[in-house]
Each structure stands twice: as C-alpha cells, then as structure tokens.
DRENDO-1510 file (C-alpha; in Angstrom, 1 decimal, always signed):
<recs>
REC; n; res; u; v; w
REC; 1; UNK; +66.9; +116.1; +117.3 .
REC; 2; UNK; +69.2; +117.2; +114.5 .
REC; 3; UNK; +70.2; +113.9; +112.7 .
REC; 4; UNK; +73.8; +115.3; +111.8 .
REC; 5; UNK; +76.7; +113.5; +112.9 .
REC; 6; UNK; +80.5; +114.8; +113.3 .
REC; 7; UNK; +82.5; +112.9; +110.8 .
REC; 8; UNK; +86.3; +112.3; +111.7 .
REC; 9; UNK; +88.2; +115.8; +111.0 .
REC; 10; UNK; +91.9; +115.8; +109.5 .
REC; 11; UNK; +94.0; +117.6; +112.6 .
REC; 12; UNK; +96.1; +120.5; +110.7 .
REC; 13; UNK; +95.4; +124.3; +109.3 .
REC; 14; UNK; +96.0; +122.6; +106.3 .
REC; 15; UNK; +97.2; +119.5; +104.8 .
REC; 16; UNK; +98.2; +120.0; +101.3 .
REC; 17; UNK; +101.8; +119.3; +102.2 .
REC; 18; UNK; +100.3; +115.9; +103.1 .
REC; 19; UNK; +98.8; +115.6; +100.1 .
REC; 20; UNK; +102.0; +116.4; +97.9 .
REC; 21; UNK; +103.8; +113.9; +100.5 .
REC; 22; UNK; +101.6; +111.5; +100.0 .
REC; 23; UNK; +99.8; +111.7; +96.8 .
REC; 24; UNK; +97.8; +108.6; +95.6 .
REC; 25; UNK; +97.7; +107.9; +99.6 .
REC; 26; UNK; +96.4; +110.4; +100.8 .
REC; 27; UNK; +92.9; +109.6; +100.8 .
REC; 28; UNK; +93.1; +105.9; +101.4 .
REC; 29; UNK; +95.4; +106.2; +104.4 .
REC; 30; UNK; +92.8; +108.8; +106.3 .
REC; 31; UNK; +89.9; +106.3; +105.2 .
REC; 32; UNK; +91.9; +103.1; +107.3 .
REC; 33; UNK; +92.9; +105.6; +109.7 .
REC; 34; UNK; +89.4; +107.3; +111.0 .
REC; 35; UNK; +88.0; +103.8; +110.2 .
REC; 36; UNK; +85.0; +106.3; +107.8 .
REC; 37; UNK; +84.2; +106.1; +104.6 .
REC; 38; UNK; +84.1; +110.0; +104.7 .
REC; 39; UNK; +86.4; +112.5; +106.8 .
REC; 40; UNK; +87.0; +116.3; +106.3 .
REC; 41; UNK; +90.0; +118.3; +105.8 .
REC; 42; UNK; +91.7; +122.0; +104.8 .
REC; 43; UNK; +93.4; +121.7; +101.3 .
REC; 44; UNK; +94.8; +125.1; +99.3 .
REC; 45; UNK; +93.2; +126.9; +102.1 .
REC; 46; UNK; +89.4; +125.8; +101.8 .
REC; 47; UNK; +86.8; +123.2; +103.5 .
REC; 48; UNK; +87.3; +119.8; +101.5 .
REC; 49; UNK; +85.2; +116.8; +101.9 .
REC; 50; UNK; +87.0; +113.4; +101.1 .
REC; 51; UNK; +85.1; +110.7; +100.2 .
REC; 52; UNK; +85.4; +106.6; +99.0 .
REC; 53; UNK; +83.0; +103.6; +98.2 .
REC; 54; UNK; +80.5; +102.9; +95.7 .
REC; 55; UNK; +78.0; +104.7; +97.6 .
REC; 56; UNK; +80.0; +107.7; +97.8 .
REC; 57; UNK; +80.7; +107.7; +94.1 .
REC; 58; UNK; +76.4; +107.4; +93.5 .
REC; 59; UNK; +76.3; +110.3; +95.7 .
REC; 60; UNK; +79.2; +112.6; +93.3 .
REC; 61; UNK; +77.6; +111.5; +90.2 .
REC; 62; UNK; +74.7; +112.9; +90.9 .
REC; 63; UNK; +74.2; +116.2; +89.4 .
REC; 64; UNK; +71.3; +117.7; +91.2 .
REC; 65; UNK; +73.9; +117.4; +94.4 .
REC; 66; UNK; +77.1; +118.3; +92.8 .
REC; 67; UNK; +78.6; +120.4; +89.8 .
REC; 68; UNK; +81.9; +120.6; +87.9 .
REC; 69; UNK; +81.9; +124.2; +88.0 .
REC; 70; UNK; +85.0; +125.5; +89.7 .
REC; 71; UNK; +85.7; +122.1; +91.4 .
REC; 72; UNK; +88.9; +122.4; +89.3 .
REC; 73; UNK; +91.7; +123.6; +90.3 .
REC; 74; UNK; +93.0; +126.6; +88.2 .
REC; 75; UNK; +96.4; +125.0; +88.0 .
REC; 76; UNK; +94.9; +121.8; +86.8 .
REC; 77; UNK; +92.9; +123.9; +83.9 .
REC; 78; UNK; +95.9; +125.8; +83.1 .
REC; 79; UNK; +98.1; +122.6; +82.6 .
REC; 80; UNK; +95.8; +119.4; +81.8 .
REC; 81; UNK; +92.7; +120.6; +80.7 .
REC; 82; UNK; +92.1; +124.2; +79.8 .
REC; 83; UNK; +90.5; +127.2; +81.3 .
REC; 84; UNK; +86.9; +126.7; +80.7 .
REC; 85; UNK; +86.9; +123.4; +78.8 .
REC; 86; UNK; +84.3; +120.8; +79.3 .
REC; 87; UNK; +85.4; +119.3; +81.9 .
REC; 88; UNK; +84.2; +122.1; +83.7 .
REC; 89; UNK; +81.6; +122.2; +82.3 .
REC; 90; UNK; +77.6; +121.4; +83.5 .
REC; 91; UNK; +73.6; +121.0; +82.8 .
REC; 92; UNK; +72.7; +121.0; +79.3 .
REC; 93; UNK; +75.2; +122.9; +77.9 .
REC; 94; UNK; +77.8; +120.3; +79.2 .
REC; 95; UNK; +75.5; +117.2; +77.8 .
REC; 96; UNK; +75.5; +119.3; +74.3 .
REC; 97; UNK; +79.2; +119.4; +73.9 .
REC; 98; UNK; +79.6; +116.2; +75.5 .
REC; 99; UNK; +77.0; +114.9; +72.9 .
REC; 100; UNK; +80.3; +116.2; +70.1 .
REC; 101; UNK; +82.8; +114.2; +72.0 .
REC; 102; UNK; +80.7; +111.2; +72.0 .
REC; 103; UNK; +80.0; +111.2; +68.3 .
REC; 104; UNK; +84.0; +111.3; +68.2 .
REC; 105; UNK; +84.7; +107.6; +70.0 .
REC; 106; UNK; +81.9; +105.2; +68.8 .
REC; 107; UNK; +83.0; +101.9; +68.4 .
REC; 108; UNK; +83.8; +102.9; +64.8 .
REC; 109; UNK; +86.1; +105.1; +66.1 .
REC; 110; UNK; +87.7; +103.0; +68.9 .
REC; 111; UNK; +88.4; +100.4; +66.0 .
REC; 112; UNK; +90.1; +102.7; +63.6 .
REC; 113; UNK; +92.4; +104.1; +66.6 .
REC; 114; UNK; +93.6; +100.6; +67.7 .
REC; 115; UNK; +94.1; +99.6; +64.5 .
REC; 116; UNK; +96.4; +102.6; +63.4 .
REC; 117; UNK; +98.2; +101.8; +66.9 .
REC; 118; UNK; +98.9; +98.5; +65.7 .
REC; 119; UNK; +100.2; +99.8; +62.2 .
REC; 120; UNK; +102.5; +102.4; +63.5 .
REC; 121; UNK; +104.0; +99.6; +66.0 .
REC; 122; UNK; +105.0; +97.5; +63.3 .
REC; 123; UNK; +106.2; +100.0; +61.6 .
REC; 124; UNK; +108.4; +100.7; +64.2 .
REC; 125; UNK; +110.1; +97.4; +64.6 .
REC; 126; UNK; +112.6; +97.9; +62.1 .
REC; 127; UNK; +114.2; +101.1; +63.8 .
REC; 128; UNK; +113.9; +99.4; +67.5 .
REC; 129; UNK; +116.0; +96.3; +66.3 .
REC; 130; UNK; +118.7; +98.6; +65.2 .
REC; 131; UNK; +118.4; +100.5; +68.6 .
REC; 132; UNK; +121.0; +100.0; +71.7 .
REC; 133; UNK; +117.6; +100.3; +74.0 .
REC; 134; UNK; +114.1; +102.2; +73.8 .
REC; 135; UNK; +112.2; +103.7; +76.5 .
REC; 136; UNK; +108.8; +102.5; +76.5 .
REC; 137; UNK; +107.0; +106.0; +77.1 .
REC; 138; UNK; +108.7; +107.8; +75.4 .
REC; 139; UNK; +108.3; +105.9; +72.3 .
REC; 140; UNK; +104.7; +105.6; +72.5 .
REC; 141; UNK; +104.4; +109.0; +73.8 .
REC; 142; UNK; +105.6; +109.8; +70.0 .
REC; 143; UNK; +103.7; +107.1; +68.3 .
REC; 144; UNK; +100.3; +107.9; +70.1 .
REC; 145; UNK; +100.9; +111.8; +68.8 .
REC; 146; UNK; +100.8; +110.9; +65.0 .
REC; 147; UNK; +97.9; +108.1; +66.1 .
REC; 148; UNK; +95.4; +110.7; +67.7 .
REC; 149; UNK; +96.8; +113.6; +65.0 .
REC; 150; UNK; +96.1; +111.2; +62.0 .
REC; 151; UNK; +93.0; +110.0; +63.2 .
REC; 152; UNK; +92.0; +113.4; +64.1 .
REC; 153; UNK; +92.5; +115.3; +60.7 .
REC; 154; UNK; +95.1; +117.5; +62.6 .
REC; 155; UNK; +97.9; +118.1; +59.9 .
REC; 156; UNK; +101.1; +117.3; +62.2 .
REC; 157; UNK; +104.8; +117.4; +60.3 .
REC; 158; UNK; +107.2; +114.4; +60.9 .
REC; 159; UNK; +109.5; +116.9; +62.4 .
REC; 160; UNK; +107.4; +118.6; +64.9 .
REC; 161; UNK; +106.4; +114.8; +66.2 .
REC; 162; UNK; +108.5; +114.8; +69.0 .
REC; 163; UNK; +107.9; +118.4; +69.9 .
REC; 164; UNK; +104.3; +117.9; +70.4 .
REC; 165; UNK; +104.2; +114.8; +72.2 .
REC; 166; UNK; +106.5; +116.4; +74.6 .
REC; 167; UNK; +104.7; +119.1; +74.8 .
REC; 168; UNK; +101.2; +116.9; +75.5 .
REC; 169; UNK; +103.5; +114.8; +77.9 .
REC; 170; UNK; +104.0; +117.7; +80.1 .
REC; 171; UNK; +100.7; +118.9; +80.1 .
REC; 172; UNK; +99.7; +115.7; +81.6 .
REC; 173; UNK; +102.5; +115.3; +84.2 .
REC; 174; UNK; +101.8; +119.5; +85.5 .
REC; 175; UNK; +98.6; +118.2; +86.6 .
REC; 176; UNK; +99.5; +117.0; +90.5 .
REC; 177; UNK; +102.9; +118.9; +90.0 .
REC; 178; UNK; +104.2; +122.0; +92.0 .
REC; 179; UNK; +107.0; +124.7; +90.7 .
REC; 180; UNK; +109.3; +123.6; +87.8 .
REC; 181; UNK; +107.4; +120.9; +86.2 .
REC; 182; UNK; +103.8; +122.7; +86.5 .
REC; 183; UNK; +105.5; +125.7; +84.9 .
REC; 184; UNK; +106.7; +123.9; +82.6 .
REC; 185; UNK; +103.2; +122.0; +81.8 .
REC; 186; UNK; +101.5; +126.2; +82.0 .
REC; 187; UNK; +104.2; +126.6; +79.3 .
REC; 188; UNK; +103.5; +123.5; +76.6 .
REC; 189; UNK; +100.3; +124.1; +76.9 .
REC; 190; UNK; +99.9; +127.5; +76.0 .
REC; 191; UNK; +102.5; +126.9; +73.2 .
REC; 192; UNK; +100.1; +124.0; +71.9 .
REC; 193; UNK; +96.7; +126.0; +72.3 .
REC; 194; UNK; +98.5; +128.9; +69.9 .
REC; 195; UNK; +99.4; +125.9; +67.6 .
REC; 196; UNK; +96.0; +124.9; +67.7 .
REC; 197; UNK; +94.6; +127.8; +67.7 .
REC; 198; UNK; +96.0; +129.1; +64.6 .
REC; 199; UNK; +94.7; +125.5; +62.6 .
REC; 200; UNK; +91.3; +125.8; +63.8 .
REC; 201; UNK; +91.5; +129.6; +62.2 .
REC; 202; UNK; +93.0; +128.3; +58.8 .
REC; 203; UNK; +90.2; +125.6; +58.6 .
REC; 204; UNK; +87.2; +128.1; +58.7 .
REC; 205; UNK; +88.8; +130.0; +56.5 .
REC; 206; UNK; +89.7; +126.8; +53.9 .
REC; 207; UNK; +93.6; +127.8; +53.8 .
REC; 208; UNK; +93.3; +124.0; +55.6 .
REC; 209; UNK; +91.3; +121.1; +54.7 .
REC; 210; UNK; +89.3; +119.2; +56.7 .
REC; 211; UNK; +87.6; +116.4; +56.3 .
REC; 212; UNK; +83.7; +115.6; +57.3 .
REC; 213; UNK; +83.8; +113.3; +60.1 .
REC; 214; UNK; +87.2; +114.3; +62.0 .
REC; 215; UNK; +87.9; +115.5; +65.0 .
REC; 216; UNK; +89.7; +118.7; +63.5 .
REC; 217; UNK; +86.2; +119.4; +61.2 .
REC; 218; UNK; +83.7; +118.4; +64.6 .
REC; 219; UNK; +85.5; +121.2; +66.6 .
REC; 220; UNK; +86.2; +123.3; +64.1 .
REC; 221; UNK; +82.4; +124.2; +62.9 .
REC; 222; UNK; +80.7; +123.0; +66.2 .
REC; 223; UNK; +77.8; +125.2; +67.7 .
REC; 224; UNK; +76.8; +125.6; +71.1 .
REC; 225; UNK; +73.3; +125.4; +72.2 .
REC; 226; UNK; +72.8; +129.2; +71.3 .
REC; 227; UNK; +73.8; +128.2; +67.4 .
REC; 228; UNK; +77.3; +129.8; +67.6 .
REC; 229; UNK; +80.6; +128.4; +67.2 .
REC; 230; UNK; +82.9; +128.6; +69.4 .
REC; 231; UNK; +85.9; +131.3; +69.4 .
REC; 232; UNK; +88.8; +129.1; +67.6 .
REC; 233; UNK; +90.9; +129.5; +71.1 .
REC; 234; UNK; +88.2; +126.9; +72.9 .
REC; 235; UNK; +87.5; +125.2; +69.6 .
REC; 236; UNK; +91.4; +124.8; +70.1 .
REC; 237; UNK; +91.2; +123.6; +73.4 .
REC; 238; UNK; +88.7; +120.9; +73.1 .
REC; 239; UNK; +90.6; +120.0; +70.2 .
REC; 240; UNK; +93.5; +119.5; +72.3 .
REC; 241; UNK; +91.1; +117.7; +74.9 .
REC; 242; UNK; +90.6; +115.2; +72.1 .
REC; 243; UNK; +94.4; +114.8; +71.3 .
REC; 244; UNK; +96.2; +114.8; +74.4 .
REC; 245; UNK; +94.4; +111.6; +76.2 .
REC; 246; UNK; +95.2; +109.4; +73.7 .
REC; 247; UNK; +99.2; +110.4; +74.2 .
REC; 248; UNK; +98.1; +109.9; +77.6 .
REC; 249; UNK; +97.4; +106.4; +77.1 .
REC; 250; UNK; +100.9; +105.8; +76.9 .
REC; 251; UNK; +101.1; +105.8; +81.0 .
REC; 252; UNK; +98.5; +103.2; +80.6 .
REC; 253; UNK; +100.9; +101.0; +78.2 .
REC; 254; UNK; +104.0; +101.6; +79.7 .
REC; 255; UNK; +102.4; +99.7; +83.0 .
REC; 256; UNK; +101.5; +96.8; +80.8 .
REC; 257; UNK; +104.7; +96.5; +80.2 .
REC; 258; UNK; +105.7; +96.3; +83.7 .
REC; 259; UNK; +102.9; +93.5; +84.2 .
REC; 260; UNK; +103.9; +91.5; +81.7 .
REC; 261; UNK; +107.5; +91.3; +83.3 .
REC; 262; UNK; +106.0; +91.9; +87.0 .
REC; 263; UNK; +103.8; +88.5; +86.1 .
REC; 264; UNK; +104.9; +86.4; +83.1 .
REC; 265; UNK; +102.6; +83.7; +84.0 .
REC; 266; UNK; +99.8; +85.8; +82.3 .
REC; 267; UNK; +101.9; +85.9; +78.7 .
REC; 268; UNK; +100.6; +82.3; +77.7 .
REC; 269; UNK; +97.4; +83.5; +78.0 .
REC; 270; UNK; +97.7; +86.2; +75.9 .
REC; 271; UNK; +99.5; +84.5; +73.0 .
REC; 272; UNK; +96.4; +83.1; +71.9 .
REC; 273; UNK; +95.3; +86.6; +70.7 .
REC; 274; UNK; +91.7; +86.4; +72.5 .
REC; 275; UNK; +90.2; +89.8; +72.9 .
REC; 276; UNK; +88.4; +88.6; +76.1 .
REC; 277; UNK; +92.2; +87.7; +77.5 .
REC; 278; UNK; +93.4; +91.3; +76.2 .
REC; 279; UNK; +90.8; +92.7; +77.9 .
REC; 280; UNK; +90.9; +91.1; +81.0 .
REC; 281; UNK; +94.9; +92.0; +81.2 .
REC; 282; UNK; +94.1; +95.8; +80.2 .
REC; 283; UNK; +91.2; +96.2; +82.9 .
REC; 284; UNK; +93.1; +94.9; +85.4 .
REC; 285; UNK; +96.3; +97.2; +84.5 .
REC; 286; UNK; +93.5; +100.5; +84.5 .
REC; 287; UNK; +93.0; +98.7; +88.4 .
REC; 288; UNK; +95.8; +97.9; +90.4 .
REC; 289; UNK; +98.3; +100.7; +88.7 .
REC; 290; UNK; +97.8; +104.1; +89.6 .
REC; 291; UNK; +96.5; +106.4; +87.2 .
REC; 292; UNK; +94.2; +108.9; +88.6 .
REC; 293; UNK; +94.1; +109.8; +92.3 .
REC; 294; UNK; +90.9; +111.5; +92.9 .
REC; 295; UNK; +88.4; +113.5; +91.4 .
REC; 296; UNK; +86.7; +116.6; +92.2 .
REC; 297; UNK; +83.0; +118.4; +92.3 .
REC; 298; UNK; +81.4; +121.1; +94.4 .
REC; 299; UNK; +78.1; +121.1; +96.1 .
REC; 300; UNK; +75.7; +122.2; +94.4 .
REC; 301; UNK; +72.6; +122.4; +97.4 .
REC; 302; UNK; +73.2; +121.7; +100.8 .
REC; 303; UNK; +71.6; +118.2; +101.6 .
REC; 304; UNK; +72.7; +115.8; +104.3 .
REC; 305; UNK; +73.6; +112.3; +103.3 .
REC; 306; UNK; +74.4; +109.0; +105.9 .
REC; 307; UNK; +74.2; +111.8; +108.2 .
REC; 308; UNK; +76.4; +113.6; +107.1 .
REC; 309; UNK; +76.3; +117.0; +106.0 .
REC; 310; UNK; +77.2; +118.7; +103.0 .
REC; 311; UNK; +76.7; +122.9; +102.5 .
REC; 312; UNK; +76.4; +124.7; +99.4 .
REC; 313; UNK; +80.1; +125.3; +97.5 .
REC; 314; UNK; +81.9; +122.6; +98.9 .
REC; 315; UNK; +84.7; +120.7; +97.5 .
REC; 316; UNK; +84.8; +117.3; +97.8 .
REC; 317; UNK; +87.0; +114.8; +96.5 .
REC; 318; UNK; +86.4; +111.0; +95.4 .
REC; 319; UNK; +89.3; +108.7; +95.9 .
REC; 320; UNK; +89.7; +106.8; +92.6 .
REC; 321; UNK; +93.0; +105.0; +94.0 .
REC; 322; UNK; +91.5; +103.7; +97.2 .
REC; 323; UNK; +88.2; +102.5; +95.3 .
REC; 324; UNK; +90.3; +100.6; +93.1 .
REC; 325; UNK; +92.4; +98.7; +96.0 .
REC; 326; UNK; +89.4; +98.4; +98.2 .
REC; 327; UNK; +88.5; +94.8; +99.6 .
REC; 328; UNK; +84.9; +95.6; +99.8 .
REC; 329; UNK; +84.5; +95.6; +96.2 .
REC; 330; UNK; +87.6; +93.7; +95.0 .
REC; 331; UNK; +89.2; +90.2; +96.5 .
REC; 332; UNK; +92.6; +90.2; +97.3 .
REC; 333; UNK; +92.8; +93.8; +95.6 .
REC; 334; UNK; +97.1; +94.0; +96.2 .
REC; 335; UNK; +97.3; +91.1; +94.1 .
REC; 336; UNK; +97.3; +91.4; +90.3 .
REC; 337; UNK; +95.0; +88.8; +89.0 .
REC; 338; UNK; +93.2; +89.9; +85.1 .
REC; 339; UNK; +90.9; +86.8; +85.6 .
REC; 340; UNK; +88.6; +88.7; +87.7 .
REC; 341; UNK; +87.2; +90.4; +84.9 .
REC; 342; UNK; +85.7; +87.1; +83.5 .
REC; 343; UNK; +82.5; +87.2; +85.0 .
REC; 344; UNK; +82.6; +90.2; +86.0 .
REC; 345; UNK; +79.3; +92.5; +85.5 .
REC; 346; UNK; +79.7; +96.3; +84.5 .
REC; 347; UNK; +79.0; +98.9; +87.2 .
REC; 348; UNK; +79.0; +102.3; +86.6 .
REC; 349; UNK; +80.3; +103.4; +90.1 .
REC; 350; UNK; +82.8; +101.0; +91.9 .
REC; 351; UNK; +85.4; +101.1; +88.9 .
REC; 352; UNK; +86.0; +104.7; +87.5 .
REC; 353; UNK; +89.5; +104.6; +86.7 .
REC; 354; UNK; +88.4; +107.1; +84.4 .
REC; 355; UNK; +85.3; +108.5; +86.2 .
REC; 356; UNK; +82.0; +107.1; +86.8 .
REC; 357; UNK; +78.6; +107.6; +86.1 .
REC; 358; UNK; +76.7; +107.5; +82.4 .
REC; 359; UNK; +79.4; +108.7; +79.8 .
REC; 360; UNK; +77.0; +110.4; +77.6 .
REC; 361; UNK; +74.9; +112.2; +80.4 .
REC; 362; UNK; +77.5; +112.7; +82.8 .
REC; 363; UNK; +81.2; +113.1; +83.6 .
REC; 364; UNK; +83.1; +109.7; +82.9 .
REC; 365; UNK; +85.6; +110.0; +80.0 .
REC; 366; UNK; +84.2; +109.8; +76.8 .
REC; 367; UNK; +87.1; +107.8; +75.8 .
REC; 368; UNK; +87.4; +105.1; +78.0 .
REC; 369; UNK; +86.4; +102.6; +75.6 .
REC; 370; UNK; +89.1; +104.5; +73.2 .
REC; 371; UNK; +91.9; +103.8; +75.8 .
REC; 372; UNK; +91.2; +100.0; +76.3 .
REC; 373; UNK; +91.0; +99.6; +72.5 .
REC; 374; UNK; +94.3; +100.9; +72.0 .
REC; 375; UNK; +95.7; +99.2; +75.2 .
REC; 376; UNK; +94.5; +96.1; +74.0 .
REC; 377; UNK; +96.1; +96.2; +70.4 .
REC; 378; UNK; +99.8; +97.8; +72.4 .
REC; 379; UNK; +99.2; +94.6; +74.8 .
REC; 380; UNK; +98.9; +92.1; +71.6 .
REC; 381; UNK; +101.9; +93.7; +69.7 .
REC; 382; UNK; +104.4; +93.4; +72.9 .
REC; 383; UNK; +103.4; +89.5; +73.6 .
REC; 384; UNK; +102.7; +88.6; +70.0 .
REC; 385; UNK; +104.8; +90.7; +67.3 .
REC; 386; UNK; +108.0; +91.4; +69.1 .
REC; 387; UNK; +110.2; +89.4; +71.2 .
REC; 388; UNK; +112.7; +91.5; +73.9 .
REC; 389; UNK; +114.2; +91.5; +76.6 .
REC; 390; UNK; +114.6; +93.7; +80.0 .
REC; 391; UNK; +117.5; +95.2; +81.3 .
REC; 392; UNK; +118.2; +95.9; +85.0 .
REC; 393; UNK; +116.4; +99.3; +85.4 .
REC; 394; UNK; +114.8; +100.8; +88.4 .
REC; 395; UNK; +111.0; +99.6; +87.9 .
REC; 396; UNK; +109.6; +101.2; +91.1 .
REC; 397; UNK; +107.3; +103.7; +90.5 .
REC; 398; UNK; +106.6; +106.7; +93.9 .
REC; 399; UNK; +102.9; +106.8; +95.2 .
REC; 400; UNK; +103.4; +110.1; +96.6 .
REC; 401; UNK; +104.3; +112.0; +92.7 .
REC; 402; UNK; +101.3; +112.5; +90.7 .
REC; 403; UNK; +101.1; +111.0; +88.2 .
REC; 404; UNK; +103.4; +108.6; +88.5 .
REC; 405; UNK; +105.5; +106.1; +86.3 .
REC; 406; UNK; +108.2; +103.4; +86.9 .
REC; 407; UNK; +111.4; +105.0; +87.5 .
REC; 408; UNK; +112.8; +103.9; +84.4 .
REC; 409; UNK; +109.4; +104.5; +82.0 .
REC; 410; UNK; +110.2; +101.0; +81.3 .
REC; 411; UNK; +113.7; +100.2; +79.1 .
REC; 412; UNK; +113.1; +96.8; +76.4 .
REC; 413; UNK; +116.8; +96.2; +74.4 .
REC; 414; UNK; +117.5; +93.3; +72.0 .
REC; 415; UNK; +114.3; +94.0; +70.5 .
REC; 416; UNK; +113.3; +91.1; +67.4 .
REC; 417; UNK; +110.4; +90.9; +65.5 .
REC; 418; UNK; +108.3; +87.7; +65.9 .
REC; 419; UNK; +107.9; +85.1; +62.9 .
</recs>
C-alpha cells in the first residue's frame, strides 16, 4: 500500500500572475486556504512545491535532500545576486567560500560596522537640520554605501556616492520585479560588476592598495578549493555580494522608523540605551515587516516526507513571510510586541528572516548578525541623538510588490540634534 498522499493542488496552468498579484501572500493565503502546511503549484512554467512551518524549514535545510543549484531564478542572479555567485552555490565548494564570507562578519566585524553607522549618522545631523525634509531610505541608502565601501577597503569617491547606492538600490528592488524596474536592476548591476571588476584587477596588479583583512583584499586574492583564484569578474561579484546587503539594510531601518511612529509606546524603552531593548525592537522589526518572501532549493533525491512526495529537480519554495506571522510559533503574531524576544531561545528554523539553518555550514546569511548590529546603532541614533518630527505622508507599504517599502520611504522634517 503506497503510503503517498495527494496534497492540495493550486487550480491554474500557471499562477505566476498570482504570485506578482499577490506577492508576500501568496504562499500564506494557499496555506489557510487548503488548510496544508504544503500544496503544489505551476510557476514560470515548471512543477513548484510550496511549503511553511518549522518542520518544513528542517526539511529545506537539509542538504542531502535539497541543493541551491539552479533553484535561482536567472532573473534573480542577473539583478540581486550574480550569475554563479555563492548563493548558488553547494557541497564543499559552497562551505569553502562560505568559510571567506564568515571570516568577513565576526563579531569584530559586526562592531566596527555599527559603529561607523553611528559616526556617519552624526555626521549627518548638521546637513539634515538645514534640510526642508529627508527621505529616510534614501539617505541611508547613501550612508550605508560609504559604511560597507569603508569598511570594505573598496576606494569609493564622494561623488560617485550616490551613483552607487542607486545603483545597489536597484539591484535589490529587480529582484521580485517584472519589465522596467528589473531592466533597470540587469542594468545597475552589470554597470557595478564592470566597476568592480576593473578594482579587483588593479589590486592584483598593486596599481590599488589593499589592506590585509578587508573585504576588497579577502576576495581579491581568495582561492578556491583547487588553489586558484577566482577570475576578477566573480571575485567582483562576491565583492559586490559583500557590499550591497549592507545598503540593503536600509529597508530594514527605514521600517524602524515606521515602528517607532506606528508604536511610540516602545520609545521610552529605548531611551535608556539598553542593547537587550535595541535588540528586542530590531528582531521584532526583521518579524512582523516584510522583507523576504520565500526562498528557494531543488530536490536533490527523490524521498517522500509526511507523505508527501518529492522527485528529483524539483523546486520548492519556503514561505519566510507566513513563518514569520504564523500563530503556531508566534502569539498574537499581527500585533507588534518587541518584548517577545526577552526570553526567547534561538532556533535555527522557525525565524529565518534571513534564512535558516547553520550559517557557517549552510545557507542562512552570513550577515545576519551584521544587519542587527547596524539596525541596532540606526535604532539608538533616531530615539536617542535626534529629535524630529513626521509629516503627513502615505506610510502604507503594498504586500503584493516585492520588496516592498512604505509609500513614502519614510519623510522626518524639523530634524534637531539631541542635547
């Protein structure tokens, strides 16, 4: 007696028109529908398994069942992370470079990028008093390309600031896009891998200096598992796969913002400076705002699991969103409330807001701890070094566009700097 069972099946040739419709939604509102933790459906034309839960997420992080490999869409590698970059990336070839990303965000690390945020915040109070208004992203989008560029080793002109963090903005908004704006992102990037590109050349050749210890000198004299460096187009790319998630971090910051004016009641808390408080607020922003939708792997083996069955090749998709709003794992998850991080132990698959699993061995973001670091010191300087107020502004921010913002990016005028 064959122990399969047929899971609930999305009706349609093909539902990616759905998807675009309904974006972060998509997998959450088939999951209340069908009443199953797991459903099939057609997307881009192929078989795609949809899955959610903390089970679910054991199962996808398990790389003797699923691989990276193609899971990616090529529009996705040709906007946000690069034809054949890591993310792609599996076995021990993945675990080697992942081994030279990891050496990049120690705690060390972590510490000197929030505190850099901090200084060029401050130093930015000056110019935003004098301002008529500022745009919340689009500052830090700026300030968080000379952070990561800095930090990095990557020699970055005053003048081509705002060039480049446009450019790494768009890569990051092409990702869930269709026509205009995922041109645009195909466009940026290619213009920043060439940027790159030609850096990483000048390095190895010493017409650039780069110090021992920096992003710019990791990449630029890494070797693979074989003992060969990498052609400076992929050293480029990684590069660029260290850079642009830190300007990415300003989604992250720009929904603080909106928290702090969505619940004010959480402000007094965070005067007190505590890093506990900070943290709780930043977890609980990477939570109930939407970041990342869903992620992606292939099968690697056909094996059934709960009865269900999964063949060879694949695609199946994790819904990040949906864990995150999910009343099995959270109370009252449509409510925003940071104190549920107090006690809270750490579990490596029912919050991934950035992936799950073992960072070092496996496929969560190497740079998680990097992005609550710098949330936490952007969180301290709004509450405790500036004083400002809001204007009306349209604050909603559209499920259904991936990724997503307030409509406004969040507007501050009247901006003072605290005594």
């Amino acid at each position: 007696m064959s122990i399969k069972k047929q899971i609930p099946y999305d009706e349609g040739l093909d539902n990616t028109l759905n998807l675009l419709q309904e974006g972060y939604l998509f997998i959450k509102n088939r999951v209340s529908q069908y009443q199953s933790d797991i459903f099939e459906t057609h997307l881009l034309g192929q078989k795609v398994i949809c899955m959610t839960g903390e089970e679910s997420a054991k199962i996808f992080y398990d790389s003797e069942l699923f691989y990276r490999n193609g899971a990616t869409p090529k529009r996705v590698q040709k906007t946000l992370f690069g034809v054949g970059a890591i993310q792609s990336m599996d076995g021990e070839a993945h675990i080697h470079r992942k081994n030279l990303f990891m050496s990049l965000m120690t705690s060390s690390h972590q510490n000197q990028l929030a505190k850099l945020t901090m200084e060029k915040l401050k130093n930015s109070i000056k110019i935003w008093e004098n301002e008529e208004q500022i745009i919340i992203f689009d500052e830090l989008n700026e300030i968080l390309c000379r952070v990561a560029c800095q930090w990095a080793g990557v020699p970055l002109k005053e003048s081509e600031t705002k060039k480049l963090a446009k450019e790494f903005s768009s890569m990051i908004d092409a990702f869930g896009a269709v026509g205009i704006r995922h041109l645009k992102g195909r466009r940026f990037r290619t213009k920043s891998e060439e940027w790159i590109k030609d850096i990483i050349e000048k390095v190895r050749l010493g017409e650039i200096k780069a110090e021992e210890g920096t992003a710019l000198h990791a990449m630029a004299f890494y070797r693979d598992l074989n003992g060969n460096q990498l052609d400076s187009h992929m050293a480029g790319v990684e590069l660029i796969n260290v850079l642009r998630p830190i300007v990415a971090i300003s989604t992250f910051i720009t929904f603080s913002a909106l928290a702090l004016h969505e619940y004010p009641e959480c402000r007094e808390k965070l005067l007190t400076r505590d890093s506990n408080e900070l943290k709780m607020f930043v977890q609980e922003v990477r939570r109930y705002y939407p970041f990342t939708p869903f992620l992606g792997a292939r099968v690697k083996k056909d094996f059934i699991w709960n009865k269900c069955e999964f063949k060879e090749g694949t695609l199946v998709l994790l819904d990040v969103y949906g864990m995150n709003h999910d009343s099995r794992i959270w109370n009252n998850p449509d409510n925003f409330l940071p104190e549920r991080f107090r006690e809270r132990k750490d579990n490596l698959f029912d919050f991934i807001p950035q992936g799950g699993g073992n960072p070092a061995k496996g496929h969560r973001c190497p740079g998680e701890g990097i992005t609550i670091e710098i949330m936490k010191s952007s969180l301290d300087f709004l509450v405790n070094k500036i004083e400002y107020d809001v204007p009306n502004q349209n604050l909603n921010y559209n499920l259904s566009r991936i990724p997503t913002l307030p409509e406004s990016k969040f507007i501050i005028n009247n901006i003072r700097r605290k005594i």
